[in-house]
N, CA and C atoms as an extended XYZ file, in Angstrom:
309
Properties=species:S:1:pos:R:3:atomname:S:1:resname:S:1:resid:I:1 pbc="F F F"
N         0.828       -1.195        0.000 N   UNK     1
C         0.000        0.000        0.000 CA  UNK     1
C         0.866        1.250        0.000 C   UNK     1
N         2.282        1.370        0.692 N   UNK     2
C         2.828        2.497        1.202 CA  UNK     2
C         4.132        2.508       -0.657 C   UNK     2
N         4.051        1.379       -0.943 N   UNK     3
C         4.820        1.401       -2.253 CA  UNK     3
C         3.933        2.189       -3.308 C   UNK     3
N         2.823        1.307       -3.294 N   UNK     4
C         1.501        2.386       -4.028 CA  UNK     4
C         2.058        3.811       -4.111 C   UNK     4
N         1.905        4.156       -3.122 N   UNK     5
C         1.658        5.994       -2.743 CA  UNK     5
C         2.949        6.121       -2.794 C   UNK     5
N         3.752        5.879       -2.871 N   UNK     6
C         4.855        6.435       -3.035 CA  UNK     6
C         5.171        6.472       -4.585 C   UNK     6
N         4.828        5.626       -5.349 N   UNK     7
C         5.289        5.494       -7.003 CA  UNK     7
C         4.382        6.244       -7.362 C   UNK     7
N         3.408        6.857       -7.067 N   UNK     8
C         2.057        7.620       -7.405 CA  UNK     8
C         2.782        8.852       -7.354 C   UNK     8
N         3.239        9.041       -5.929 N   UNK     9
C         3.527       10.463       -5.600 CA  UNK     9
C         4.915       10.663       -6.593 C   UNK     9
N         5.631        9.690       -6.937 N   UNK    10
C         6.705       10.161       -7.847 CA  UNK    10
C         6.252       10.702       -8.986 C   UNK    10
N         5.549        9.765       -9.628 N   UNK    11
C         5.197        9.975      -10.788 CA  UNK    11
C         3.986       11.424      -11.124 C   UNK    11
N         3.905       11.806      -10.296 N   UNK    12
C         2.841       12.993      -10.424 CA  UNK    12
C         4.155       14.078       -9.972 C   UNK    12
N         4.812       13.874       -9.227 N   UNK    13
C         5.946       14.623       -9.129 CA  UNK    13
C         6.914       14.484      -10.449 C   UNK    13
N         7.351       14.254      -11.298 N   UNK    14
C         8.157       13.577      -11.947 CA  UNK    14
C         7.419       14.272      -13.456 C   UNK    14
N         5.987       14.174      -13.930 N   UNK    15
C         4.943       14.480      -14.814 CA  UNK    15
C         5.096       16.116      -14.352 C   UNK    15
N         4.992       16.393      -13.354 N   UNK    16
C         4.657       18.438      -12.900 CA  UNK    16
C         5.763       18.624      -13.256 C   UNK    16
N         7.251       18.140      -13.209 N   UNK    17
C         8.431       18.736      -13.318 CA  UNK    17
C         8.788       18.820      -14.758 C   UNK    17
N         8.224       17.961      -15.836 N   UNK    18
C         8.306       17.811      -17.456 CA  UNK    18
C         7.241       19.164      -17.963 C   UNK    18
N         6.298       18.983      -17.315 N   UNK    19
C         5.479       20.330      -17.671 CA  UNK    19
C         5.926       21.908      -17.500 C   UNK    19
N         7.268       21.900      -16.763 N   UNK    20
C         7.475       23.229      -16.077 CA  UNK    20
C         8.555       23.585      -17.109 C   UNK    20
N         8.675       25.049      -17.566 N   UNK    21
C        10.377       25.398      -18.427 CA  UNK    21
C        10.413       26.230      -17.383 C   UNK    21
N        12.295       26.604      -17.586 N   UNK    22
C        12.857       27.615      -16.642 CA  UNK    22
C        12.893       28.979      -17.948 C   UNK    22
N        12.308       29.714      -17.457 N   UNK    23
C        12.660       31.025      -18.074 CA  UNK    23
C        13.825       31.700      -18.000 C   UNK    23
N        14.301       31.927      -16.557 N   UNK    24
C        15.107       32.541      -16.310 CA  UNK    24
C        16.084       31.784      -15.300 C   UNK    24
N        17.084       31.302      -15.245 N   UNK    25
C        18.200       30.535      -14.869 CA  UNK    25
C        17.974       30.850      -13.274 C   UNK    25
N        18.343       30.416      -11.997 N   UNK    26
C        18.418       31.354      -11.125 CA  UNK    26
C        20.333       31.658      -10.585 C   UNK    26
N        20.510       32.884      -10.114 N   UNK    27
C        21.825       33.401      -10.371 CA  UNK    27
C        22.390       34.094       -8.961 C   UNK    27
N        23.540       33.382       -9.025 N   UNK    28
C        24.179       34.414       -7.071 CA  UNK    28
C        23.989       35.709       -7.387 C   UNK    28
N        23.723       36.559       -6.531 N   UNK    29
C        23.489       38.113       -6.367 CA  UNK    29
C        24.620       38.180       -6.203 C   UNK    29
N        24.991       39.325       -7.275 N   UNK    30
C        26.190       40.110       -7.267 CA  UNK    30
C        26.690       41.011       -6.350 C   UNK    30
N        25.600       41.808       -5.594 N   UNK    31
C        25.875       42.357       -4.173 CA  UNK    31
C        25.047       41.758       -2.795 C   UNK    31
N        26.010       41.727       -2.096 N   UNK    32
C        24.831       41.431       -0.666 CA  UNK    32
C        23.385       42.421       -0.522 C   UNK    32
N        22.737       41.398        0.761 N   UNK    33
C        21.623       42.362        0.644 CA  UNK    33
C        21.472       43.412        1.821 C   UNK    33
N        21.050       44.224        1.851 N   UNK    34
C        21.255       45.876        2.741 CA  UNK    34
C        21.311       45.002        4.283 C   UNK    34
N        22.697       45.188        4.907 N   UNK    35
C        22.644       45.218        6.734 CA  UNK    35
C        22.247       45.926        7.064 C   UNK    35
N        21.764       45.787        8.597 N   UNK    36
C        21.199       46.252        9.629 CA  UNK    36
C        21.442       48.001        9.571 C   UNK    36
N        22.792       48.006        9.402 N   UNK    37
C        23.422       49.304        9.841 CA  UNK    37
C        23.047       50.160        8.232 C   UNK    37
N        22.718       49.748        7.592 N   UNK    38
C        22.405       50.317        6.335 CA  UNK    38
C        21.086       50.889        6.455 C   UNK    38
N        19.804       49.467        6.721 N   UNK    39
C        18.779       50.036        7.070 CA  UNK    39
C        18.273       51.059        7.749 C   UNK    39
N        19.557       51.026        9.049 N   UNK    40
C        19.189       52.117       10.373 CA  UNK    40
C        19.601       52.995       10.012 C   UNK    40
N        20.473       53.655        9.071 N   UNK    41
C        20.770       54.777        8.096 CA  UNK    41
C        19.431       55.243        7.279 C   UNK    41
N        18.761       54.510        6.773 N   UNK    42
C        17.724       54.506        5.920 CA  UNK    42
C        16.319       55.192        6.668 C   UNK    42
N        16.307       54.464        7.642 N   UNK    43
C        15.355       54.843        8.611 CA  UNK    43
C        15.407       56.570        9.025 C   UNK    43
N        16.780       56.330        9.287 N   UNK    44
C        17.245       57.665       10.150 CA  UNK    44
C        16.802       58.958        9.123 C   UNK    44
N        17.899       58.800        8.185 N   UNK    45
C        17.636       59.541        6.980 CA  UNK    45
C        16.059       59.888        6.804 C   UNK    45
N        15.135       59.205        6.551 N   UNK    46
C        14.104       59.127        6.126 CA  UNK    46
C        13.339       60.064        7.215 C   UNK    46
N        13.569       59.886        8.349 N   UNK    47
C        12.918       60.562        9.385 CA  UNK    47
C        13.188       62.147        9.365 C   UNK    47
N        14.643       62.174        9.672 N   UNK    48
C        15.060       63.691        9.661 CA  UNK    48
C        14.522       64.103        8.501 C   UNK    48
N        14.032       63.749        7.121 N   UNK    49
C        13.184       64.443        5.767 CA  UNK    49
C        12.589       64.975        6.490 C   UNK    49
N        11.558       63.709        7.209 N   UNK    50
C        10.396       63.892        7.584 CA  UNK    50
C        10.106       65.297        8.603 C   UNK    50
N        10.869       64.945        9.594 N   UNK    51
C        10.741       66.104       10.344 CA  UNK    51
C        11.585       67.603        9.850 C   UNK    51
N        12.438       67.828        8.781 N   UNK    52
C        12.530       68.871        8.299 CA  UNK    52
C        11.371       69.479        7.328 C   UNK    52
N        10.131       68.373        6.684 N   UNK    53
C         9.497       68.619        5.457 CA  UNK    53
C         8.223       68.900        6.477 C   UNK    53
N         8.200       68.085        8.241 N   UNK    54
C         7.077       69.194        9.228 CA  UNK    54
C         7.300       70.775        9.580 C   UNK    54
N         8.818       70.374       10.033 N   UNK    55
C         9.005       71.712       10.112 CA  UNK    55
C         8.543       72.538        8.936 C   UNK    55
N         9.032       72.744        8.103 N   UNK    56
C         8.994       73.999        6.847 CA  UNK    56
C         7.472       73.757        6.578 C   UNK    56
N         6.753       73.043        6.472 N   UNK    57
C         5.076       72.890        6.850 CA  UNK    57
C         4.758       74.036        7.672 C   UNK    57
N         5.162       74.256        9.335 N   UNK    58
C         5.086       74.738       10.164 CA  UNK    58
C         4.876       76.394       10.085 C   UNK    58
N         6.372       76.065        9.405 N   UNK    59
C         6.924       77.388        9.515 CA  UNK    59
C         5.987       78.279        8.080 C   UNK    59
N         5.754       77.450        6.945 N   UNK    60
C         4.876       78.237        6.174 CA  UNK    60
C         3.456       78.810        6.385 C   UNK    60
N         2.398       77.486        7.012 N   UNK    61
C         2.010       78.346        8.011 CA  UNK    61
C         1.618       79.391        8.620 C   UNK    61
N         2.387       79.161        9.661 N   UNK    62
C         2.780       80.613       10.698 CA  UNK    62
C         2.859       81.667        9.376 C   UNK    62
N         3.802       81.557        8.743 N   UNK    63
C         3.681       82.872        8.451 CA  UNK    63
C         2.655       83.510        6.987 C   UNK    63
N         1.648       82.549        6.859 N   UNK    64
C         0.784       82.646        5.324 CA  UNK    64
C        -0.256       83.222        6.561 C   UNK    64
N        -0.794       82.547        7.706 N   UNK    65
C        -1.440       83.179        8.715 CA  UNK    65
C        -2.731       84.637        8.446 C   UNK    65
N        -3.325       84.965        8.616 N   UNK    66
C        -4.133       86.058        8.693 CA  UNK    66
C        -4.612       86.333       10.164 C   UNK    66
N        -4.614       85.020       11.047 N   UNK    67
C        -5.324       85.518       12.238 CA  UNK    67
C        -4.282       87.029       13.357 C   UNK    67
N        -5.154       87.421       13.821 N   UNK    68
C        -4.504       88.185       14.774 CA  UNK    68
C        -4.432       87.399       16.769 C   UNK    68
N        -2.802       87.989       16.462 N   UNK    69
C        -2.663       86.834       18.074 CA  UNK    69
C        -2.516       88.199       19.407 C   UNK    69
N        -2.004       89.041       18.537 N   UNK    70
C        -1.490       89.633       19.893 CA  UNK    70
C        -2.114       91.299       19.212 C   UNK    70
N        -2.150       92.211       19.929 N   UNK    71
C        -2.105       94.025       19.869 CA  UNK    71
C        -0.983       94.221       18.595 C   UNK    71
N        -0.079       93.825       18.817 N   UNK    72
C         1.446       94.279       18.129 CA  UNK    72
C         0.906       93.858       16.263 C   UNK    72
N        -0.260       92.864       16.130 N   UNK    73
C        -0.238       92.559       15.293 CA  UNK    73
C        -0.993       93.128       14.254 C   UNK    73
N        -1.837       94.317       14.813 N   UNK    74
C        -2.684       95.066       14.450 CA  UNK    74
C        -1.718       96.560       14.455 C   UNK    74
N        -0.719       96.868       15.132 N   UNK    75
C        -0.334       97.727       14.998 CA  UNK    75
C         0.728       98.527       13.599 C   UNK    75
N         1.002       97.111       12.771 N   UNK    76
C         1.143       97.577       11.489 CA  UNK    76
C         0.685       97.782       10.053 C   UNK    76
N        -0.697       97.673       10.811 N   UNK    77
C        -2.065       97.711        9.383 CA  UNK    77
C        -2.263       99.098        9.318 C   UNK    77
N        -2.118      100.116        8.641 N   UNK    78
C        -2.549      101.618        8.320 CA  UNK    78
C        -3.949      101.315        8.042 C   UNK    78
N        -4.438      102.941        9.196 N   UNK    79
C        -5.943      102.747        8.771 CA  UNK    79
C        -6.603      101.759       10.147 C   UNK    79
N        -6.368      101.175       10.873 N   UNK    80
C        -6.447      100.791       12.083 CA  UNK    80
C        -6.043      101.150       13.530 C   UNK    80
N        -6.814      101.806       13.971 N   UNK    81
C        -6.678      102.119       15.617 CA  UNK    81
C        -7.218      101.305       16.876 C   UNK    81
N        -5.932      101.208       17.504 N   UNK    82
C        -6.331      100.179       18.544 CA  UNK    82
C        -6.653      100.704       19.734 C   UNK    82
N        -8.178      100.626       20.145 N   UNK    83
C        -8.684      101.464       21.271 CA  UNK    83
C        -8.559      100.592       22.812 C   UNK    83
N        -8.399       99.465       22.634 N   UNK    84
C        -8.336       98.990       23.990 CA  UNK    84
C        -7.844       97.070       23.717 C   UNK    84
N        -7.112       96.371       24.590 N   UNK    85
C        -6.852       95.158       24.490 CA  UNK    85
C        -7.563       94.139       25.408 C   UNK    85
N        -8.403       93.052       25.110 N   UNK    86
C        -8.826       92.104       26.517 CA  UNK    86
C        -7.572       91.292       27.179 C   UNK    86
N        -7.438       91.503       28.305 N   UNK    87
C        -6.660       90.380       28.668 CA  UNK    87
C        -6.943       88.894       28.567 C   UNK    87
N        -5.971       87.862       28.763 N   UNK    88
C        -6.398       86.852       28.842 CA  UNK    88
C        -7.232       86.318       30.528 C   UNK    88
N        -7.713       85.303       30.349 N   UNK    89
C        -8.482       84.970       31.668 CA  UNK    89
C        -8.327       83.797       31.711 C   UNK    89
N        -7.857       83.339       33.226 N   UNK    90
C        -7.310       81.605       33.271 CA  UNK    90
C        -8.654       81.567       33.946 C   UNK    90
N        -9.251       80.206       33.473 N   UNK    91
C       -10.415       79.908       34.495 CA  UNK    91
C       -10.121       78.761       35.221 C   UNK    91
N        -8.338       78.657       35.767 N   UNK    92
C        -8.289       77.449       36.783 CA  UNK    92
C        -8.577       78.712       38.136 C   UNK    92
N        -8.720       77.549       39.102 N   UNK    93
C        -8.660       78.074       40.616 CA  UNK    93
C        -7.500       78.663       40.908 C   UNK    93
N        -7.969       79.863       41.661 N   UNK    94
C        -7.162       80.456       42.620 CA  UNK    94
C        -5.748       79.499       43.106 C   UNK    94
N        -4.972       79.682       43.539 N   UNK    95
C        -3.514       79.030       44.467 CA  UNK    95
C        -4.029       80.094       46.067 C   UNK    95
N        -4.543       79.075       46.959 N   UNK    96
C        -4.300       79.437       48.103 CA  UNK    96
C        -2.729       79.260       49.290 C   UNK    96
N        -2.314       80.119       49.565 N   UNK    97
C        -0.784       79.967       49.854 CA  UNK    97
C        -0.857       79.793       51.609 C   UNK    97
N        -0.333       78.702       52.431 N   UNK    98
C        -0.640       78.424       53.604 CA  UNK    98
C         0.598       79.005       54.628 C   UNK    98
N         0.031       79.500       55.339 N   UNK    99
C         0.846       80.699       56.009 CA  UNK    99
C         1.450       79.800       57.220 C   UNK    99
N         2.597       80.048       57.243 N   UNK   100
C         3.473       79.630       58.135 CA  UNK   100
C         3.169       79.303       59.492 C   UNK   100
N         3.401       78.069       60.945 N   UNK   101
C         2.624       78.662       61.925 CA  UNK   101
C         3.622       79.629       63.136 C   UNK   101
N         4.903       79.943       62.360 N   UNK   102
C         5.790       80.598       62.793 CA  UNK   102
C         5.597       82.424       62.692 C   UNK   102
N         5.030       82.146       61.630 N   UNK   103
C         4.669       83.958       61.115 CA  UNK   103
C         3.693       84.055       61.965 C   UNK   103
């Protein structure tokens, strides 16, 4: 029985391998493939883009801008008078400060 399946399995193995052509030979690579320390260059590199191509994002931005942040920013538009500024307002709690029992 186990001779069976085995001359079976050749021969269906043996028949798939007559059916197959090689197109293309297969061939040693002429250079190794990228180490560790190559990759982590790659990485690195890739990042600092990244965070130079946020930055200059950033920075264009800021300065394409129209909103007004501060007084100073209104003060070089001709034709605009600045009559009064709101302050800002924190709405955390007070800091109560606990007095010494020496004082």
């Amino acid at each position: 029985m186990l001779d069976a399946t085995a001359l079976t399995r050749s021969q269906q193995t043996s028949e798939a391998g007559r059916s197959l052509t090689t197109i293309d030979a297969p061939q040693v690579p002429s250079t190794p493939e990228t180490s560790l320390v190559q990759r982590a260059t790659t990485v690195i590199a890739f990042g600092f883009l990244g965070a130079v191509i946020a930055l200059a994002a950033l920075i264009a931005t800021t300065v394409i801008t129209t909103s007004i942040a501060s007084p100073a920013d209104l003060l070089g538009i001709d034709g605009v008078e600045l009559v009064a500024t709101v302050s800002t307002k924190s709405f955390s709690r007070p800091r109560r400060f606990r007095r010494s029992a020496a004082a």
